[in-house]
C-alpha positions in Angstrom: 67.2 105.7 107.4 70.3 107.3 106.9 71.9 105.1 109.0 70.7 102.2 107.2 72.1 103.6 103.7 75.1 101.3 103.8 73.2 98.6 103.6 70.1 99.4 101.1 72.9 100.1 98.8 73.8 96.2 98.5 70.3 95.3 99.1 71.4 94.0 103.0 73.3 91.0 101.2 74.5 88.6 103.4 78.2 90.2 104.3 80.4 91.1 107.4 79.5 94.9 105.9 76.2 94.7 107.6 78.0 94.4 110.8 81.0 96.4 110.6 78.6 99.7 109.2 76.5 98.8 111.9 72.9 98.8 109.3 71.3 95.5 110.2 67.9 95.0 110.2 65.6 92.2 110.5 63.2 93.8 108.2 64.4 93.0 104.8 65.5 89.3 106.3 61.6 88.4 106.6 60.7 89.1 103.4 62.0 86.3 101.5 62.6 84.1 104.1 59.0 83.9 106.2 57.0 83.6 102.5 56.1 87.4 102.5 57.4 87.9 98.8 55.0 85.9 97.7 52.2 87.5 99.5 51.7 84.0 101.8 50.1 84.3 105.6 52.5 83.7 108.4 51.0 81.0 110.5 48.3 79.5 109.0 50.1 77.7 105.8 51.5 74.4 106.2 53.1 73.6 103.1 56.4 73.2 104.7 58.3 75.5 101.7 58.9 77.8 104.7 59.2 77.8 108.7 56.7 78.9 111.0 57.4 83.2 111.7 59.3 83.2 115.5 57.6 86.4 116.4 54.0 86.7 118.1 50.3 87.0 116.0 50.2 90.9 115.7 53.8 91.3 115.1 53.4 88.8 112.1 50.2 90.8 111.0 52.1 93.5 110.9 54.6 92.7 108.9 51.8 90.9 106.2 50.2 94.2 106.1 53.7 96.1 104.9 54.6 93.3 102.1 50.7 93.5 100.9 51.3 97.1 101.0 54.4 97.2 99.4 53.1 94.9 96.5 49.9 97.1 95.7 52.5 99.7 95.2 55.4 98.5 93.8 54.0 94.9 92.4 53.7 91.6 93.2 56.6 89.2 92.3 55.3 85.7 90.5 57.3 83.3 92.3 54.7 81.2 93.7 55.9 78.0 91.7 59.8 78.2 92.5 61.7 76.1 95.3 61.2 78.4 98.7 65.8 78.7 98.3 65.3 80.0 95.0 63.2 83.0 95.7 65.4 85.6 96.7 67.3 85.1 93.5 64.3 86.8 91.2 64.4 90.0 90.0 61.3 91.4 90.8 61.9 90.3 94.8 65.4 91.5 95.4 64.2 94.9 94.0 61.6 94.9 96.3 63.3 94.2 99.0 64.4 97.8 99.8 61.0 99.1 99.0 59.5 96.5 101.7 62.1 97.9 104.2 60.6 101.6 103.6 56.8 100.9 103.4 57.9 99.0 107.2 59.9 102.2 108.4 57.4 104.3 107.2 54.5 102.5 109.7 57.2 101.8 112.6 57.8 105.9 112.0 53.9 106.3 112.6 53.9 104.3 115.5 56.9 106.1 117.1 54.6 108.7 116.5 51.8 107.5 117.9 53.8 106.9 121.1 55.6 110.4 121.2 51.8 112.3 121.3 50.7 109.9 123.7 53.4 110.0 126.0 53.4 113.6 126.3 49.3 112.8 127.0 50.1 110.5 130.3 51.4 113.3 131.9 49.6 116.1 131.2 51.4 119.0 133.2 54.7 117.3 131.5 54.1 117.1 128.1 57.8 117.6 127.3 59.2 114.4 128.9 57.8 113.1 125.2 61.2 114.5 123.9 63.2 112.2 126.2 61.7 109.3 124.2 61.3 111.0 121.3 64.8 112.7 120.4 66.6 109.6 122.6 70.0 108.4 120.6 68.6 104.5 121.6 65.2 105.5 118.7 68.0 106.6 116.0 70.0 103.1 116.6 67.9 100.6 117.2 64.0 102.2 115.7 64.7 100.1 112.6 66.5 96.6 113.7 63.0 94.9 114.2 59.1 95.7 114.6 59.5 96.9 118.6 58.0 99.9 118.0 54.7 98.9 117.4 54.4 97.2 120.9 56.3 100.3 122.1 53.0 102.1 120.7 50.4 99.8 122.6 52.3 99.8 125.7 52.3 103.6 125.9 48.7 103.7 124.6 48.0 101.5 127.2 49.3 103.6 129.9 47.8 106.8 128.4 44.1 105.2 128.8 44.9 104.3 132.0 46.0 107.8 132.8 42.7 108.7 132.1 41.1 106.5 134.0 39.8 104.0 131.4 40.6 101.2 133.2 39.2 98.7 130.0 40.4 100.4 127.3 44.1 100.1 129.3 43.5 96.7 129.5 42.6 96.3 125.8 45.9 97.9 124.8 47.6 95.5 127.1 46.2 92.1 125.5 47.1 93.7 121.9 50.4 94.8 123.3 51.1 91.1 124.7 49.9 89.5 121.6 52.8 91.6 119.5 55.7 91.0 122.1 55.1 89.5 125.5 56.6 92.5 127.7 53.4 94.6 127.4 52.2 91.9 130.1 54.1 92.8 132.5 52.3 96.2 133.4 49.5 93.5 134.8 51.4 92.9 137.5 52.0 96.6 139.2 48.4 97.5 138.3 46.7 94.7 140.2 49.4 95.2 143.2 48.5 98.5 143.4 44.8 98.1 142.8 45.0 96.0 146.0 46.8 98.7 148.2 44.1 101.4 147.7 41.1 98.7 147.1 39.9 99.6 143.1 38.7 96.0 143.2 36.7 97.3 140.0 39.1 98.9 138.0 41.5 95.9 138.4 38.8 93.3 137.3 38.1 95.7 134.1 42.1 95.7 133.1 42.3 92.2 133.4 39.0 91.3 131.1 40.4 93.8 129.0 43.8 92.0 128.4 42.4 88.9 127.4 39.9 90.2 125.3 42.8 92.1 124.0 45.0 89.1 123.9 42.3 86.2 123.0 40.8 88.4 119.6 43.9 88.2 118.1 45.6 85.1 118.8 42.5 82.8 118.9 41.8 83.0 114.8 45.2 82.1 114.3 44.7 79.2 116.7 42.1 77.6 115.4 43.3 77.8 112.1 46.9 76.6 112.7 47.9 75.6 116.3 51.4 74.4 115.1 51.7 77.7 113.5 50.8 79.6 116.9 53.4 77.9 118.9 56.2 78.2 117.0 57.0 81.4 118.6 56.5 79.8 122.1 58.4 76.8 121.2 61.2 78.7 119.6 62.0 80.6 122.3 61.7 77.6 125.1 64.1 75.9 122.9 66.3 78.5 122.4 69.9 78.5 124.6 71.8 81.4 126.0 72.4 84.6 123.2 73.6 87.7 122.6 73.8 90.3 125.1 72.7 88.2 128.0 74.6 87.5 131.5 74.0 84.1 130.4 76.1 84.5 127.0 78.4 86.3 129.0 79.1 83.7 131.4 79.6 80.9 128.5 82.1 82.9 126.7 84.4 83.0 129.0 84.7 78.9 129.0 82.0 77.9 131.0 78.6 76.1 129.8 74.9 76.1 130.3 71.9 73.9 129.0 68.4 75.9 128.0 66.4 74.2 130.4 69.0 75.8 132.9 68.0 78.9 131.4 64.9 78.5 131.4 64.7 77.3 135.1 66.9 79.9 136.8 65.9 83.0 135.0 62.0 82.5 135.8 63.1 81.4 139.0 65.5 85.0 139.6 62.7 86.6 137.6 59.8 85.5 140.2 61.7 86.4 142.9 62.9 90.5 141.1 58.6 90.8 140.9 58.4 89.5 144.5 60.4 91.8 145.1 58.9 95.0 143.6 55.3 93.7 144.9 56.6 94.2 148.6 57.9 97.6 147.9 54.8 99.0 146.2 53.0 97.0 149.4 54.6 98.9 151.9 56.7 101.8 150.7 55.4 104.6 153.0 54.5 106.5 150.0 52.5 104.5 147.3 54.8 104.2 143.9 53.8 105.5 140.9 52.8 103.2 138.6 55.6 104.0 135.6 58.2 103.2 138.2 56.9 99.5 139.2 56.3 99.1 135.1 59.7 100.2 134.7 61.6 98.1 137.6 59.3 94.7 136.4 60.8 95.1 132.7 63.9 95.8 133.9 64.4 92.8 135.9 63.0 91.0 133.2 65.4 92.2 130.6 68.6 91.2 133.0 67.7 87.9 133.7 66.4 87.0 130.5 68.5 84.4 128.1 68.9 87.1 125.2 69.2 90.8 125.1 68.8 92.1 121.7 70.0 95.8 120.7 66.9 96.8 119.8 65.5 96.0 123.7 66.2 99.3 124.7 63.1 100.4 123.1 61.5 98.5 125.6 62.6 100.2 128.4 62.7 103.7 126.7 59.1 105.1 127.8 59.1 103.2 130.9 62.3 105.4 132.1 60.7 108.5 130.4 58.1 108.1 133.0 59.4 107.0 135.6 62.7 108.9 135.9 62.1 112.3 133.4 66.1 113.5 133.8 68.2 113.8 130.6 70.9 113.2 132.6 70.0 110.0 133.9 69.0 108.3 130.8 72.0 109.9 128.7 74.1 108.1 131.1 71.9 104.7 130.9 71.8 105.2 126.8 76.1 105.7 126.6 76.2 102.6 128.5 73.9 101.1 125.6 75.3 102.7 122.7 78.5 100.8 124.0 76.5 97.7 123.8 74.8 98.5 119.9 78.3 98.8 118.5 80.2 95.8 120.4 77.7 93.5 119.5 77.7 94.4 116.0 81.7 94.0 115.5 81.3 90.9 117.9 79.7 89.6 114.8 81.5 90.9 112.0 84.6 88.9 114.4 86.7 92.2 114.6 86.2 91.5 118.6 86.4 87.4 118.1 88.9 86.7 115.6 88.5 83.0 113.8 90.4 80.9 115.6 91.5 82.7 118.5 91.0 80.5 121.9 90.9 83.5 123.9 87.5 84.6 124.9 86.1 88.3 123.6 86.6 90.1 126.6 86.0 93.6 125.0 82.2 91.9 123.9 81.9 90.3 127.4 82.8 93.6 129.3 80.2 95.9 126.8 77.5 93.0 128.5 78.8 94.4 131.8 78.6 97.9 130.7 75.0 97.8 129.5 74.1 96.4 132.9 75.5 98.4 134.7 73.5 101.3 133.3 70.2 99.8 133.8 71.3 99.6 137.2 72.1 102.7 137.7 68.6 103.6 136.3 67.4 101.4 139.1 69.3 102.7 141.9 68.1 106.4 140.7 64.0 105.1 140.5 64.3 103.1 144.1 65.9 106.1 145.2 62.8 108.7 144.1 60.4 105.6 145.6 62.0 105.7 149.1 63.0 109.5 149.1 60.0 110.4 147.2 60.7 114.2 147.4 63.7 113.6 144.8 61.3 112.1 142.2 61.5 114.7 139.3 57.4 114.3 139.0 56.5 115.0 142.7 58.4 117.8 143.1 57.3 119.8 140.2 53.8 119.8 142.3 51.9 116.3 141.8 50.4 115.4 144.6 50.6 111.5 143.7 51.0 110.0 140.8 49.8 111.8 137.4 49.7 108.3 135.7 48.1 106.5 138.3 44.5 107.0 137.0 41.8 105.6 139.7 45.0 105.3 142.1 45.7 109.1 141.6 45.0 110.5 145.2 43.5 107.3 146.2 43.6 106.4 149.8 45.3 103.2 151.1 42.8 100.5 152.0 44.6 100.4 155.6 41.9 97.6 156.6 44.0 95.3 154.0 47.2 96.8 154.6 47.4 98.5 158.7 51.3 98.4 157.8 51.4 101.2 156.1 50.4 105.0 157.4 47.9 106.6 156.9 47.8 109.2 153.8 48.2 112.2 156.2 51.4 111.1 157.6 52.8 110.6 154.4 53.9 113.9 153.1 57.1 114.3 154.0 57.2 117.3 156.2 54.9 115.2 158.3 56.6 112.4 158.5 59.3 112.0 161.0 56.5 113.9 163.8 54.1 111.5 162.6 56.7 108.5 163.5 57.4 109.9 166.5 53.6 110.5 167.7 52.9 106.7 167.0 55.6 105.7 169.4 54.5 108.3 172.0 51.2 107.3 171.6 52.2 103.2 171.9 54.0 103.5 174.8 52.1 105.9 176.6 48.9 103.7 175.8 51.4 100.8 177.9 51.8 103.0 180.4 48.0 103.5 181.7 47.5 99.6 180.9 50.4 98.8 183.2 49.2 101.6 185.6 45.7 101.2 185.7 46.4 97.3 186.2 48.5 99.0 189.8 45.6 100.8 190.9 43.3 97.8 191.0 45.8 95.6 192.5 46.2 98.4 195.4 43.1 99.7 196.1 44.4 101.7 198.8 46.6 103.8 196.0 45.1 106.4 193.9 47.0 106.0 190.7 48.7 109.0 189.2 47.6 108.5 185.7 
């Protein structure tokens, strides 16, 4: 909040200051430009005094809630009957506007919250990886630039009821995850790969009902009663071209140029291919993956490829890498590489790196892209690295014997009758390992030999073989 001062004070007017003290937030944006000051529904009305709200059903619920909230407290404003352009200029709604952006930071506080005590649930003999999420410098710079932190809440729930084994209840999470940003989706995919390495043919059909009972609850109200209103968010961002912070930005600002269906194409295509990927690694890595570190490698590619990388993403990735790599050194290093990013961006848009009229492209913006990828990368390298050499993961070699988060898959065997690729669970601990490898091949080719010799003995029957 303190962070955000600079800009309460002028009631986030519309000025490079928002940019240059580095205080922007959607939240005050919304609510007289989506209909909230004058109490309206997103979605549903179709009056046509304001556009449809571009973010998902819950995420619009959400913010309804906080301007109903912040009316019962602080009043309604009467501008029902004024022109949609003139309803910022009352009174009652521009002093409300800071109030609205409190009542919001107050429930996007509860739901970091929520997801603190939660995180420290999923892995119980860990509690204090919570404080790598918790007391992270990404929560302090980007908690407040938009509502992530409420999917950031389902997600972790999400991963906390599977923890426990409530394979239903995980997938419930997920559909009301998915139905406030899209992301939460992707933990679907490492759950059913890994469902079909050790065979929990059960558990995976209850996580899948569960998201789209999840899902469907929410979204199909708002469908039947506006579908035009639904879509918006879908069409919006189909529509939408290269933007800030993406690889794709990057490359058109330094002279080249790239249609959205181009976009669109390649990065579901690169996408596709990052989560093929990832499936053949959880497949047949000798040791089965813990389930934070596929969540966290699927959202990661996601974020790289994807046509826009906003500040506040790194929200996203925040519990995933708590999990999935707990080392403060690690993430500090990922988090400089962002806090790079937060304040380029920022003074990309205030023009202090783009100055008006200047032909040359903003290499300082263009190289903070660079930056921030490179410390998801890094990231990367350090989680493949803890998959492959799995006594370095920080997790396993405090004394799990698998993975703590895994649920049903904790200690599960490997259905080998699907899979005969991978070993067996016995020869899987690493001190085991290389004699394991090296009794297979003894056993192959000395299994080759008595074919080949037996196969001499009948041929001679003179010849007693010496097998």
């Amino acid at each position: 909040m303190l962070h955000k001062a600079p800009c309460a004070v002028d009631e986030w007017a519309d000025s490079d200051a928002r940019f240059t003290h580095m205080c922007y937030s959607d939240i005050p944006y919304l609510y007289t430009g989506r209909g909230f000051a004058e109490g309206q529904p997103p979605y549903v009305s179709d009056d046509g005094r304001y556009d449809y709200l571009e973010y998902p059903v819950l995420t619009g619920g959400f913010v309804f809630a906080a301007a109903l909230l912040t009316h019962a407290v602080f009043g309604a404003p009467d501008v029902a009957d004024r022109p949609a352009d003139e309803v910022g200029q009352d009174t009652h709604v521009s002093n409300n506007i800071v109030p609205f952006t409190l009542v919001n930071a107050l429930l996007l506080f509860c739901c970091a919250l929520i997801a603190t005590i939660a995180l420290a649930g999923v892995h119980r003999r860990r509690p204090w990886d919570a404080a790598l999420f918790a007391a992270a410098p990404a929560v302090a710079l980007a908690g407040l630039i938009n509502w992530d932190l409420l999917t950031v809440a389902l997600l972790v729930l999400a991963l906390l009821a599977w923890s426990r084994s409530r394979p239903l209840v995980a997938g419930l999470l997920i559909g009301l995850g998915t139905a406030a940003k899209l992301y939460p989706l992707f933990v679907l995919g490492p759950i059913v790969v890994l469902c079909l390495r050790t065979g929990r043919w059960r558990a995976m059909g209850l996580v899948g009902l569960g998201t789209a009972v999840g899902w469907s609850v929410v979204n199909l109200p708002v469908m039947v009663a506006n579908f035009e209103g639904w879509k918006y968010f879908w069409s919006f961002n189909a529509d939408r071209g290269a933007d800030l912070g993406s690889l794709w930005f990057a490359w058109q600002e330094i002279g080249n140029s790239v249609s959205a269906e181009t976009v669109n194409q390649v990065s579901w295509f690169l996408f596709g291919g990052a989560c093929v990927a990832v499936t053949g690694l959880a497949l047949f890595a000798r040791r089965r993956p813990r389930l934070p570190q596929l969540v966290f490698l699927v959202v990661v590619a996601f974020l790289l490829v994807n046509k826009v990388y906003s500040p506040q993403y790194v929200l996203w990735l925040l519990p995933l890498a708590a999990l999935a790599r707990p080392k403060w050194r690690d993430l500090l290093i990922w988090q400089a590489c962002e806090a790079v990013y937060f304040g380029a961006v920022w003074l990309y848009l205030s023009g202090d790196l783009a100055p008006s009229g200047s032909e040359d492209p903003p290499v300082a913006y263009v190289f903070a892209i660079l930056l921030r990828v490179v410390g998801q990368l890094w990231l990367v390298a350090m989680v493949l690295r803890d998959i492959v050499q799995p006594w370095c993961d920080p997790v396993r070699a405090n004394g799990f014997t698998d993975d703590p988060a895994g649920g049903v898959l904790d200690d599960a065997e490997d259905a080998r009758a699907a899979f005969w690729l991978i070993p067996s669970r016995r020869d899987r601990t690493s001190g085991r390992l290389l004699r394991a490898e090296i009794a297979h091949l003894v056993g192959f080719f000395a299994a080759r030999l008595h074919i080949w010799s037996t196969g001499l003995s009948r041929s001679r029957p003179g010849r007693r073989s010496w097998w």
